[in-house]
Backbone as a printed PyTorch tensor [residue, N CA C, xyz], in Angstrom:
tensor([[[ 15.7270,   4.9300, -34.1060],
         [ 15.7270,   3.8230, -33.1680],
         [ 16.0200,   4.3580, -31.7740]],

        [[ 15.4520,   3.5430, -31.0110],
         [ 15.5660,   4.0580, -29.1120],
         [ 15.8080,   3.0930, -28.7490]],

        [[ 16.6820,   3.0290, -27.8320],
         [ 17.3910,   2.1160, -26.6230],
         [ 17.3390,   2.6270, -25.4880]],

        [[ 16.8710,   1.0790, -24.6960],
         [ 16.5350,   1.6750, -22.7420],
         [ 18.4490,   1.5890, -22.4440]],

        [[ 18.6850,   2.6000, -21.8360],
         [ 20.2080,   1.9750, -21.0930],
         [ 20.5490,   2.1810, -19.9140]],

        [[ 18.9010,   2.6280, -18.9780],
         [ 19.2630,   2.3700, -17.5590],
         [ 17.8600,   2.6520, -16.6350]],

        [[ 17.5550,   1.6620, -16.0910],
         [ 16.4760,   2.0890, -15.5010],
         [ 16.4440,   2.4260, -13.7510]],

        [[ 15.9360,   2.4730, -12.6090],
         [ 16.0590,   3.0470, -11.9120],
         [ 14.3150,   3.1060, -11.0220]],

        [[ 14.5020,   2.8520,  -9.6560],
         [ 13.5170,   2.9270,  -8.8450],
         [ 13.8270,   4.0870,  -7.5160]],

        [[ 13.3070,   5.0780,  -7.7570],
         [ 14.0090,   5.8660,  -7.1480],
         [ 12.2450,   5.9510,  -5.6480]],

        [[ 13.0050,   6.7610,  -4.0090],
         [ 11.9040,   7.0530,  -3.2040],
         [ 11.6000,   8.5130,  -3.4530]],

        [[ 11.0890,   9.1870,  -1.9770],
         [ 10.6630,  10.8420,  -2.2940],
         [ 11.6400,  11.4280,  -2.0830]],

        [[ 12.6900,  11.3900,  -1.8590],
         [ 14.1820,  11.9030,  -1.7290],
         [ 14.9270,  11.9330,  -3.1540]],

        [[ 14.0280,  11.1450,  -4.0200],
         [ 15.3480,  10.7600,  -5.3340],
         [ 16.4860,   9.5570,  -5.0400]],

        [[ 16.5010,   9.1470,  -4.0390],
         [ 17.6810,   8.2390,  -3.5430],
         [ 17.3190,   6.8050,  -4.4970]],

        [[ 18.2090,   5.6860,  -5.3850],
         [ 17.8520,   4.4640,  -6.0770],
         [ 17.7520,   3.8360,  -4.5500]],

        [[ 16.9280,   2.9970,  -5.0380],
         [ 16.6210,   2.0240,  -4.1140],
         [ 16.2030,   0.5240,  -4.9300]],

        [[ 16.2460,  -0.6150,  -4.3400],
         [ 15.7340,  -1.6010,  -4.4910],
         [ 14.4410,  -2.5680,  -3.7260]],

        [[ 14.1200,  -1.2200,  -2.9820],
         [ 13.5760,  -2.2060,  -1.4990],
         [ 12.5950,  -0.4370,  -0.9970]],

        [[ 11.6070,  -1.1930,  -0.8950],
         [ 10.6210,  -0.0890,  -0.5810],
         [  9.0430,  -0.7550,   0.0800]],

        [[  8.8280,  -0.1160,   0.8150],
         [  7.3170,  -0.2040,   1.8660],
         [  5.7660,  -0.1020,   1.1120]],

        [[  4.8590,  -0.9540,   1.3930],
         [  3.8190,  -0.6350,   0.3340],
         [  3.2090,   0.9720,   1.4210]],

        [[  2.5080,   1.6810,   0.7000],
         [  2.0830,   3.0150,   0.6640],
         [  3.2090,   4.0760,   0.3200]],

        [[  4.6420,   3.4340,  -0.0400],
         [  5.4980,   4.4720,   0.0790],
         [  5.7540,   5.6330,  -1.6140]],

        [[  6.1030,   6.7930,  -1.6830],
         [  5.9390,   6.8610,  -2.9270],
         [  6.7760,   6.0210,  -3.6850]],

        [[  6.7420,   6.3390,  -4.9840],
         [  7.8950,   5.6800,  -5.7590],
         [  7.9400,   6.3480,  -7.3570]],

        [[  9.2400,   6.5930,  -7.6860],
         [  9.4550,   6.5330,  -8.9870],
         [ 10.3770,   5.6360,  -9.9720]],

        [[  9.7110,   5.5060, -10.9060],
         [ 10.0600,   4.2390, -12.0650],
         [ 10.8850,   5.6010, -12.7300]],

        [[ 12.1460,   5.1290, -13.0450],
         [ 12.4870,   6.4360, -14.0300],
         [ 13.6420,   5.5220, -15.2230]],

        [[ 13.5320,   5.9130, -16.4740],
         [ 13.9240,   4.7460, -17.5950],
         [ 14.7840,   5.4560, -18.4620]],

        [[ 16.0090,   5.5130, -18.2430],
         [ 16.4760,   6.5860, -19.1420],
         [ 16.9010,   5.8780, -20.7560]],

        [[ 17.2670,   6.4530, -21.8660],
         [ 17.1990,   6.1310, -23.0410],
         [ 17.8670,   6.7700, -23.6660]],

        [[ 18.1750,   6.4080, -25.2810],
         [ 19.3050,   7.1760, -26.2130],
         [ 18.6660,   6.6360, -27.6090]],

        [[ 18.3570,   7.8140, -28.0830],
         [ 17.9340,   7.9420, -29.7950],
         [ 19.1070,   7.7540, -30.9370]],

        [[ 19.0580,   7.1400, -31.6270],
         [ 19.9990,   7.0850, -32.8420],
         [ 19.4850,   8.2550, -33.6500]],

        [[ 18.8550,   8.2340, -33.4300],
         [ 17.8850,   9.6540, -34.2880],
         [ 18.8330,  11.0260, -33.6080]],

        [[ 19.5800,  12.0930, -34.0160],
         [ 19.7250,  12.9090, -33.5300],
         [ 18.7170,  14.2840, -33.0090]],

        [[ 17.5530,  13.7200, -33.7620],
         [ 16.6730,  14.8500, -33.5200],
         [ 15.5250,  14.4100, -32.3400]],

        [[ 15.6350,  13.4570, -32.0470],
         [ 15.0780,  12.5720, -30.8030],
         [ 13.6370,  11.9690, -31.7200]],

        [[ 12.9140,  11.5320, -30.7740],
         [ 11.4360,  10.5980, -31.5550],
         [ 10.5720,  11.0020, -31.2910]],

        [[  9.4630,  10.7290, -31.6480],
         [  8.0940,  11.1350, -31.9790],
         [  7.2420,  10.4730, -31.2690]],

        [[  6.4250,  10.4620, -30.6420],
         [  4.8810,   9.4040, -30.6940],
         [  5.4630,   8.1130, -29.9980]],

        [[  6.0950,   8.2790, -28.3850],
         [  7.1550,   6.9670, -28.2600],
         [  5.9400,   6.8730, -26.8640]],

        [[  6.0000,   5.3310, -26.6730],
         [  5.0860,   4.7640, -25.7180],
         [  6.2580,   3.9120, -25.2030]],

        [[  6.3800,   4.1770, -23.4750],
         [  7.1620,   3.3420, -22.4670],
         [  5.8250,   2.5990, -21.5350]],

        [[  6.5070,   0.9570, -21.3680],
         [  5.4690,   0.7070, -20.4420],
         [  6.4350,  -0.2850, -19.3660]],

        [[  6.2120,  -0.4250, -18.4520],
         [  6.7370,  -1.4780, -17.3320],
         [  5.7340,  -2.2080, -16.7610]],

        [[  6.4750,  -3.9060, -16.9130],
         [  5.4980,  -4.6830, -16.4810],
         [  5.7690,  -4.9710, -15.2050]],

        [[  5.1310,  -5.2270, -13.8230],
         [  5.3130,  -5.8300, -13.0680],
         [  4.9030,  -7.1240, -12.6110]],

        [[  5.9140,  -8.0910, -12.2400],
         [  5.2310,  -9.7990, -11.9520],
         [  5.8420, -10.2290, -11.1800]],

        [[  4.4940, -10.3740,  -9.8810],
         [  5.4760, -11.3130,  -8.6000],
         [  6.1700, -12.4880,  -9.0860]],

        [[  6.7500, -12.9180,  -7.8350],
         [  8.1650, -13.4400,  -8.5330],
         [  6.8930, -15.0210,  -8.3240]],

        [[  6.1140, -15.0590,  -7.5530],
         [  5.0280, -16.2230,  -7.5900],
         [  3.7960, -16.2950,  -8.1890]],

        [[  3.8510, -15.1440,  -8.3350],
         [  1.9940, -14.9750,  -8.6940],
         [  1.8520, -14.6450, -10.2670]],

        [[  3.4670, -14.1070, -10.9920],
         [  3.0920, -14.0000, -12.4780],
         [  2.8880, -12.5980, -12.3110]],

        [[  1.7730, -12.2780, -13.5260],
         [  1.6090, -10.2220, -13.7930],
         [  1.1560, -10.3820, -12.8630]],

        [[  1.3540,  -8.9510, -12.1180],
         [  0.3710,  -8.4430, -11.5190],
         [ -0.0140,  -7.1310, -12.0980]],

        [[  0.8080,  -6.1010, -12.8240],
         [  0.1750,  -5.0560, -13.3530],
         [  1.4770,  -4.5180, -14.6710]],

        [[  0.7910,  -3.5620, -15.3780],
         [  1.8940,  -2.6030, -16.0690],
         [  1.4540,  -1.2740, -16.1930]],

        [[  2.1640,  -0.6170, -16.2350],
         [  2.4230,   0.9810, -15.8160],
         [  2.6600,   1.5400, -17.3090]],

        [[  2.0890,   2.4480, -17.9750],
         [  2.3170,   2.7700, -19.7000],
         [  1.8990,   4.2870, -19.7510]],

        [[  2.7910,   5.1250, -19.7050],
         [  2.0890,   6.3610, -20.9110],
         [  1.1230,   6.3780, -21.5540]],

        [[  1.1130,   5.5620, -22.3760],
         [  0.2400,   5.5140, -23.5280],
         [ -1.2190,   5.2860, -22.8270]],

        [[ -1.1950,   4.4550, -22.0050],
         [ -2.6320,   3.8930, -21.3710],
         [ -3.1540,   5.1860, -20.6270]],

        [[ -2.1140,   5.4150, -19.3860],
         [ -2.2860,   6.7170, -18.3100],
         [ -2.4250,   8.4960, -19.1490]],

        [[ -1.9280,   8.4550, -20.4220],
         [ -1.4840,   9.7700, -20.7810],
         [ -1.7550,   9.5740, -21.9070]],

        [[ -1.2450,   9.1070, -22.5950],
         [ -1.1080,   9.2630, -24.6120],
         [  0.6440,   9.3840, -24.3000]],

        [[  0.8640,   9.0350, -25.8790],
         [  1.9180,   8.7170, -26.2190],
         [  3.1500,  10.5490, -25.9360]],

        [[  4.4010,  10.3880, -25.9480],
         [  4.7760,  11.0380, -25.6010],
         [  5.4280,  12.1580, -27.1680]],

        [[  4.6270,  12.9190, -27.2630],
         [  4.4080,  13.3830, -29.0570],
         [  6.1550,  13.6800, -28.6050]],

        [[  6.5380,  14.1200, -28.3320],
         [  8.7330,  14.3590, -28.4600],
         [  9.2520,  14.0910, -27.4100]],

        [[ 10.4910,  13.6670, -27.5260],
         [ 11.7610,  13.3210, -26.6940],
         [ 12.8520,  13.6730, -27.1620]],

        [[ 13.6940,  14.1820, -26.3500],
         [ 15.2900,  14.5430, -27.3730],
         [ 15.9580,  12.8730, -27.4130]],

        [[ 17.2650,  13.3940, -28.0020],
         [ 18.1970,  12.5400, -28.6160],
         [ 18.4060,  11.6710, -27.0090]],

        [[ 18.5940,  12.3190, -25.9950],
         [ 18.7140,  11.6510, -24.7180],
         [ 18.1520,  11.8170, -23.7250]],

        [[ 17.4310,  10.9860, -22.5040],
         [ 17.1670,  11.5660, -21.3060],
         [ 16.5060,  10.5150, -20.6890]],

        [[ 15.1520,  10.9100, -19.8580],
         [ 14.6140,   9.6750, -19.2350],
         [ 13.2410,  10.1440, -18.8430]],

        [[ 12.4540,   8.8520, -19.0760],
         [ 10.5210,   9.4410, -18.7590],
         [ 10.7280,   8.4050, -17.4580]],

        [[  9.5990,   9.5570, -16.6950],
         [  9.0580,   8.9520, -14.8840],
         [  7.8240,   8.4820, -15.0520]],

        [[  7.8150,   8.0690, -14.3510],
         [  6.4460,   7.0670, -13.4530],
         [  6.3140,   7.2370, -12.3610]],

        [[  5.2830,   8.0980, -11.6280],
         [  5.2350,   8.1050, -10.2580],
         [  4.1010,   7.6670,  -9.1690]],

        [[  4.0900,   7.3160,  -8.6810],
         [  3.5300,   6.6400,  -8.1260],
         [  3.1580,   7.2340,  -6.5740]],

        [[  2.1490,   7.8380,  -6.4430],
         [  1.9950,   8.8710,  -4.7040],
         [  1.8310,   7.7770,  -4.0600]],

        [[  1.2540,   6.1540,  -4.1640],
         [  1.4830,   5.1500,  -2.8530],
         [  1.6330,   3.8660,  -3.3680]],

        [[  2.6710,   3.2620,  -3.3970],
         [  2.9430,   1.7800,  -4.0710],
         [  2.4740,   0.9960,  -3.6910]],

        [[  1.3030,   0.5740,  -4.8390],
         [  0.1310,  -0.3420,  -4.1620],
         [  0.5750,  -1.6800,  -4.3960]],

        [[  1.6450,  -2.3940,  -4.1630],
         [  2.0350,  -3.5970,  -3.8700],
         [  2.2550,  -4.0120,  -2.3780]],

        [[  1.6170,  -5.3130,  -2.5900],
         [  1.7710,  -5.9530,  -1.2940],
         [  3.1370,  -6.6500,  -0.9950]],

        [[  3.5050,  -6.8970,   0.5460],
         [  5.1570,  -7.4530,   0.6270],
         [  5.0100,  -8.8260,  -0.3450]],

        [[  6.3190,  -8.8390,  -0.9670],
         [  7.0820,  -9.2590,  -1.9860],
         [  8.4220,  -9.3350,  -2.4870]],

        [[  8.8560, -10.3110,  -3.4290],
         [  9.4660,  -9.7250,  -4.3100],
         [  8.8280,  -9.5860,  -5.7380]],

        [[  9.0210,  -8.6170,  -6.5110],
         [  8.5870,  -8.1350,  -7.9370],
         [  9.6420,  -8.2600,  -8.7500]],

        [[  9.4590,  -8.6260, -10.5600],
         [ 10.2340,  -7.9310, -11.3310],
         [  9.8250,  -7.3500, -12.2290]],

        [[ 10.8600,  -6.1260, -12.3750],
         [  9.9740,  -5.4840, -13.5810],
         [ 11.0940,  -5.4290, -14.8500]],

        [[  9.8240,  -5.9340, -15.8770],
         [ 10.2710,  -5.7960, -17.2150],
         [ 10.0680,  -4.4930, -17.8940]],

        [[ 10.9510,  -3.7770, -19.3070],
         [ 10.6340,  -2.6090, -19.5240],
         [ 10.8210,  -2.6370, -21.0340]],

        [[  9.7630,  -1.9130, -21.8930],
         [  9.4270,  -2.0720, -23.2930],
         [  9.8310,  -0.7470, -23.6430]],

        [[  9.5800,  -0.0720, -25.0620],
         [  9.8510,   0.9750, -25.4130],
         [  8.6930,   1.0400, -27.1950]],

        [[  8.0600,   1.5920, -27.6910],
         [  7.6890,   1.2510, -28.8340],
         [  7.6460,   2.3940, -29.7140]],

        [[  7.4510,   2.6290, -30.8840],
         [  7.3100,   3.9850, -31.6130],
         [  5.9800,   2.9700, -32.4030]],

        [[  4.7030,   4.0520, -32.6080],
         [  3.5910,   3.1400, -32.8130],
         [  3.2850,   1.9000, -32.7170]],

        [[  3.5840,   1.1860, -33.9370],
         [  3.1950,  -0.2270, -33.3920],
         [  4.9880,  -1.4750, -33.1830]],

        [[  6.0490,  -0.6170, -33.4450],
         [  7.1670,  -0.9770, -33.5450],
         [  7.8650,  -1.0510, -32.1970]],

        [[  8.0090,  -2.6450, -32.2000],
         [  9.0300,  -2.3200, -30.7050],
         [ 10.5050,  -1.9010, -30.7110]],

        [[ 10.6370,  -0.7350, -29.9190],
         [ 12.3420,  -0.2960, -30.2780],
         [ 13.0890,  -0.7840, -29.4020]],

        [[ 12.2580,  -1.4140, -27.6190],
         [ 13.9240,  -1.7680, -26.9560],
         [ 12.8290,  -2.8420, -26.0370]],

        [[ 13.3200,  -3.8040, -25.5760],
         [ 12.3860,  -4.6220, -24.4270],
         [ 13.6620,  -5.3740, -23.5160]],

        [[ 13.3470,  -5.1460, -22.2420],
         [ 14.0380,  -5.3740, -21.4590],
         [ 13.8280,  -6.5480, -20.8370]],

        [[ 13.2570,  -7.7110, -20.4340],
         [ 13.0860,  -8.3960, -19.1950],
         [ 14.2840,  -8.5040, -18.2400]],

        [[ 13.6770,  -9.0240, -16.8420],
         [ 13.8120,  -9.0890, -15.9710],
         [ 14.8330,  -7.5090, -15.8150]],

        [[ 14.7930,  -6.5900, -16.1200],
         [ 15.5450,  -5.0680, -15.8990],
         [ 15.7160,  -4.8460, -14.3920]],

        [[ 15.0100,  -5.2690, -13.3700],
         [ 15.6340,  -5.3530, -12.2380],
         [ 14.5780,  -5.7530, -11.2450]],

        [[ 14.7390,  -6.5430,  -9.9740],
         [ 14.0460,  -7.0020,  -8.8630],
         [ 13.6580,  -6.0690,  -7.8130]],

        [[ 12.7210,  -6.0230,  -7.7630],
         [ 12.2170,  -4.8190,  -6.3590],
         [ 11.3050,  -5.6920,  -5.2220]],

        [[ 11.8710,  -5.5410,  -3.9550],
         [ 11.0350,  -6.1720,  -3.0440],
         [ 10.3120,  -5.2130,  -2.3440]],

        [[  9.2660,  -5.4070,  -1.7500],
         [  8.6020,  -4.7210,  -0.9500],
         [  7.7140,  -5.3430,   0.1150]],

        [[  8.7440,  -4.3540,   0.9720],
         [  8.0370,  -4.9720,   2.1210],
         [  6.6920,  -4.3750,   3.4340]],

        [[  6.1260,  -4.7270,   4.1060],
         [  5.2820,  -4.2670,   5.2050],
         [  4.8580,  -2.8440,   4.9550]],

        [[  4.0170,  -1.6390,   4.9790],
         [  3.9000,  -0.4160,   5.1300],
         [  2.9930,  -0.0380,   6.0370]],

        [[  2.4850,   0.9760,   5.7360],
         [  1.0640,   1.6760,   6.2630],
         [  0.1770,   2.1710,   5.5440]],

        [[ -0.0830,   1.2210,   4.4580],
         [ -0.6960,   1.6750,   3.7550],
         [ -2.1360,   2.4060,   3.0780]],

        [[ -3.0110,   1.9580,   4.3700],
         [ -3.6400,   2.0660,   4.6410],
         [ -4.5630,   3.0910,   5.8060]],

        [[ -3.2720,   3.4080,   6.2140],
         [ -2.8420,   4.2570,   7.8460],
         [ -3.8370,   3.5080,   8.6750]],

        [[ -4.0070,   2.2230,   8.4450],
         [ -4.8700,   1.3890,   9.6650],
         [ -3.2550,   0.7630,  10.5050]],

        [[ -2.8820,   0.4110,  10.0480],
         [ -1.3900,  -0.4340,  10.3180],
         [ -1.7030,  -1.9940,  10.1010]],

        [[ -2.8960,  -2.0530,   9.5370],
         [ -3.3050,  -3.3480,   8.4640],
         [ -3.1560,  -3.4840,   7.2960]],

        [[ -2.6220,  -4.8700,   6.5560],
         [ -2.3310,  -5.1210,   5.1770],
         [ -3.5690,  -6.5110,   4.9730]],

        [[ -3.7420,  -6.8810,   3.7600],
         [ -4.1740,  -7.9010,   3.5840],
         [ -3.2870,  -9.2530,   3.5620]],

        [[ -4.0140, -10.2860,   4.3310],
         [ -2.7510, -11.8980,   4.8730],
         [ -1.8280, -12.0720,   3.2870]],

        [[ -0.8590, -12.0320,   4.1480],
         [  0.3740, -12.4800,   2.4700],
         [  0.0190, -13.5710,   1.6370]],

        [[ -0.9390, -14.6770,   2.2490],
         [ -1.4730, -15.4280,   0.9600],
         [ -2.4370, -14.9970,   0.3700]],

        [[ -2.7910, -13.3770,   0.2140],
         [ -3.9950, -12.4360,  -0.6180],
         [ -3.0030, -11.8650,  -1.5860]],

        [[ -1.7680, -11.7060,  -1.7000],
         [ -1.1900, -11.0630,  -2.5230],
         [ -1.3140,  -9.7510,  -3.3020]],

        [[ -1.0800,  -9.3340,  -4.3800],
         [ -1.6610,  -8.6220,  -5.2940],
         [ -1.3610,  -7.6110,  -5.3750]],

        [[ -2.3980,  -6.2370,  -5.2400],
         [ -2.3170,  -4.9710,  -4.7500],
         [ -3.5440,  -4.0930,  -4.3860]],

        [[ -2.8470,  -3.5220,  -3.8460],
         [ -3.4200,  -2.6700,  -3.0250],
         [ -4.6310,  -1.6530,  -3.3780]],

        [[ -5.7070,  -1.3280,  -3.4300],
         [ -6.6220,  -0.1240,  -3.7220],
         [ -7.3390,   0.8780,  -2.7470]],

        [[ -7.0910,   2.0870,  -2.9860],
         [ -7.5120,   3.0440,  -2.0430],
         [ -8.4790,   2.5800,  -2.0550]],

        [[ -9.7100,   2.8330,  -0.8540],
         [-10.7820,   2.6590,  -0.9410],
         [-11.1390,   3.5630,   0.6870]],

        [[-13.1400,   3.3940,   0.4440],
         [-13.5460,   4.2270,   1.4300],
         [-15.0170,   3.3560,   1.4750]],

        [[-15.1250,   2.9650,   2.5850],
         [-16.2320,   2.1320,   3.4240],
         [-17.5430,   2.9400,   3.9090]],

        [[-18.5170,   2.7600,   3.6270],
         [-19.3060,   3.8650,   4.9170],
         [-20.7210,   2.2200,   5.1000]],

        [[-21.4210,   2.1430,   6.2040],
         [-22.4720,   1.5460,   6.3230],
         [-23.9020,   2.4300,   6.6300]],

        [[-25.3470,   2.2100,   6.0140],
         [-26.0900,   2.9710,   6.2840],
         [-27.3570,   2.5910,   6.4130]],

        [[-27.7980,   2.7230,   7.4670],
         [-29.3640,   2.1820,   7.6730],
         [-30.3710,   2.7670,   6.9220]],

        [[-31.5910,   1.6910,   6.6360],
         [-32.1350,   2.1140,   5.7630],
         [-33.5910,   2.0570,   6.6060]],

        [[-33.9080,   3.4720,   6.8990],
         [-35.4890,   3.6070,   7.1770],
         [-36.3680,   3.0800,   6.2250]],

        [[-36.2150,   3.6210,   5.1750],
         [-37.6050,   3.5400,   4.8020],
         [-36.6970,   2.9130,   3.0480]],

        [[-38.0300,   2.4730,   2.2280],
         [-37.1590,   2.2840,   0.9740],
         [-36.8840,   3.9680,   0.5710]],

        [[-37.1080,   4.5940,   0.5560],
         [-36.9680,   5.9070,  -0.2160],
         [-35.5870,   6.7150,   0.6770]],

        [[-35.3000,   6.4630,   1.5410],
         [-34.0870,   7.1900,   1.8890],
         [-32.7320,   6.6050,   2.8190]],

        [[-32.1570,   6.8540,   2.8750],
         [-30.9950,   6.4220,   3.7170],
         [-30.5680,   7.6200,   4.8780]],

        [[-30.5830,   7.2530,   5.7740],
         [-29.7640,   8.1510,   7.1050],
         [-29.1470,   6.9570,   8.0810]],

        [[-28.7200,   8.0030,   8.5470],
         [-27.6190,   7.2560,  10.0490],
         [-26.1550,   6.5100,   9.0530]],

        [[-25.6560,   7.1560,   8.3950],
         [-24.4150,   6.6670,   7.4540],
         [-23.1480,   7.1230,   8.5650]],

        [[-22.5780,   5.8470,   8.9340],
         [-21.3420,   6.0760,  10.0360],
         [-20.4540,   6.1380,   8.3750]]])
């Protein structure tokens, strides 16, 4: 059996925080304790996130991003990192699960509130209007005239 017994939103310093900028990094870090002395096998962590208005907006899982985590010792803690926190200003909460195949070993709700506010996320110093909510996706624009049907030039 596994138990969550502390979770943690840490910036690029390592410092906990509760309160962080959208584009900023971030780590989810979930620490845990095996009754098992030899630690577990095949363990899938996931965190849900849901504005505090809008409901889900996403969850974050090993299992989905990676595959399951084939060992863990008796104690420690799996990360989540995140190079630009694609949430828009808010407040969030995140809930936190734990499973060994199809068995749930620990589920947390409401495990703690994270707001986030204004960034650069974009390095435009534009966000989308706060009644767009949601999150955020890298993206890359180009427009391109079209001479002829068979080719494209003049792509700003």
């Amino acid at each position: 059996m596994i138990r969550l017994v502390d979770f943690g939103i840490l910036d690029s310093t390592a410092a906990r925080r509760d309160s962080f900028l959208t584009g900023q990094e971030v780590e989810f870090r979930i620490s845990y304790e095996c009754t098992n002395a030899e630690g577990s096998r095949n363990m899938h962590f996931a965190i849900g996130i849901y504005g505090a208005a809008s409901g889900f907006v996403t969850m974050l899982s090993n299992e989905i991003a990676s595959g399951p985590f084939e060992r863990i010792g008796q104690r420690g803690f799996v990360a989540c990192r995140l190079r630009k926190l694609p949430l828009t200003p808010g407040q969030y909460v995140i809930n936190l699960a734990v499973r060994h195949k199809d068995t749930m070993q620990d589920w947390i709700q409401e495990a703690a509130v994270m707001k986030v506010e204004s960034g650069d996320f974009f390095g435009t110093g534009r966000l989308t209007p706060p009644s767009h909510g949601g999150v955020l996706i890298e993206q890359s624009w180009r427009a391109c005239n079209i001479n002829n049907l068979e080719e494209t030039t003049n792509c700003e």
